[in-house]
N, C-alpha and C positions, 0 to 999 in steps of 0.2 A: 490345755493345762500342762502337760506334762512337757511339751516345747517352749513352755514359760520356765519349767521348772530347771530342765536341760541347761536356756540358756540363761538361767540366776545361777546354776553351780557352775556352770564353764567363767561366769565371769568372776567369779569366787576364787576359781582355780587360778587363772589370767593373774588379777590382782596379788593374790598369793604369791604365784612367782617372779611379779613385778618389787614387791616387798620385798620379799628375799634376797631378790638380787641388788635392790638398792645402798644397802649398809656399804658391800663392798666397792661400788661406785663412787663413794659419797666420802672416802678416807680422809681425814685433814692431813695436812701438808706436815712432815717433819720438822721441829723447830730446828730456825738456824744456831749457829753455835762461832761463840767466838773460838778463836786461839791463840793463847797465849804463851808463846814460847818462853823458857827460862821466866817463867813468873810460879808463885807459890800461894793458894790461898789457903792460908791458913785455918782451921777449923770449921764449923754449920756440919760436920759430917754426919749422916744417918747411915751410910755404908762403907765396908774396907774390903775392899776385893784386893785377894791376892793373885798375880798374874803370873801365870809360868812362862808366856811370850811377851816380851817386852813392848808392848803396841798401842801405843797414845790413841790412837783411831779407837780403838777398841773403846777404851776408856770411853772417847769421847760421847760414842752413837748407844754405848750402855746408858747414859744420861741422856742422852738427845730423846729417847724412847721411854724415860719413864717420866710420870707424869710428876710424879714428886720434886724430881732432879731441879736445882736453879742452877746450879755452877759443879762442877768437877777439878778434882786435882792428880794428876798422873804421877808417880813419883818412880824414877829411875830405881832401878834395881840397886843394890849394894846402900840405901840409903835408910830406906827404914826396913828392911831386909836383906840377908848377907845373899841370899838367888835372885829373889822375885820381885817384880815391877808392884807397886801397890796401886789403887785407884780407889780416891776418895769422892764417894756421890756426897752432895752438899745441898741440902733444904732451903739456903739460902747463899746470899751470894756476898763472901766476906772481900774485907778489904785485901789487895794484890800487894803482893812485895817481890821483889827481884832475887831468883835464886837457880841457878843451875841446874837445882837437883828436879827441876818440875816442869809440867805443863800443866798449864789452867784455861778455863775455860768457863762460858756460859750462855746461857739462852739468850739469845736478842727478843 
C-alpha cells in the first residue's frame, strides 16, 4: 500500500512540474505589425506616451504586446511636443493619411 501510495504522489509531483513548465513552452507568437512610414492615423487612441528617445520601434512592440493595441502612431518630436517623441496606442484601426510628422502602424 504504501508503494502505491509513493507512486500516486510522485506522479502528482511529475505531472505538476509538467504543468508548470508548460505555459511557458506554449507562448503565442507576437503579432505582426505593419509599417507605415510618413503616414498619420489619426485618432481611436486609449494611450499618449511621451518619449524621451525618439524611437518608432519602441512605439511599435509597446503595441505589438498589448493585447488591446489595433494600430499605433509615432509622432516625431517637435510636433505635438517642443522635446519629446509621442506614441499613440489605438483600440482601433482609423483611417491613414499622408504626413511627415508620423509613423503608423498595425496588427496584421
Amino acid at each position: 500500500m504504501k508503494a502505491l501510495i509513493k507512486t500516486a504522489l510522485f506522479s502528482v509531483l511529475a505531472l505538476g512540474v509538467v504543468v508548470l513548465a508548460a505555459p511557458g513552452s506554449v507562448q503565442a507568437k507576437p503579432a505582426q505589425m505593419t509599417v507605415e512610414k510618413n503616414t498619420d492615423r489619426y485618432g481611436s487612441d486609449y494611450r499618449r506616451i511621451e518619449m524621451t528617445k525618439p524611437q518608432a520601434n519602441v512605439c511599435r512592440k509597446t503595441c505589438q504586446s498589448d493585447t488591446r493595441c489595433k494600430a499605433y502612431t509615432f509622432v516625431k518630436p517637435g510636433v505635438h511636443h517642443p522635446t519629446k517623441a509621442i506614441c499613440y496606442l489605438k483600440h482601433s484601426v482609423p483611417p491613414k493619411t499622408t504626413n511627415n510628422c508620423c509613423e503608423s502602424g498595425m496588427k496584421k
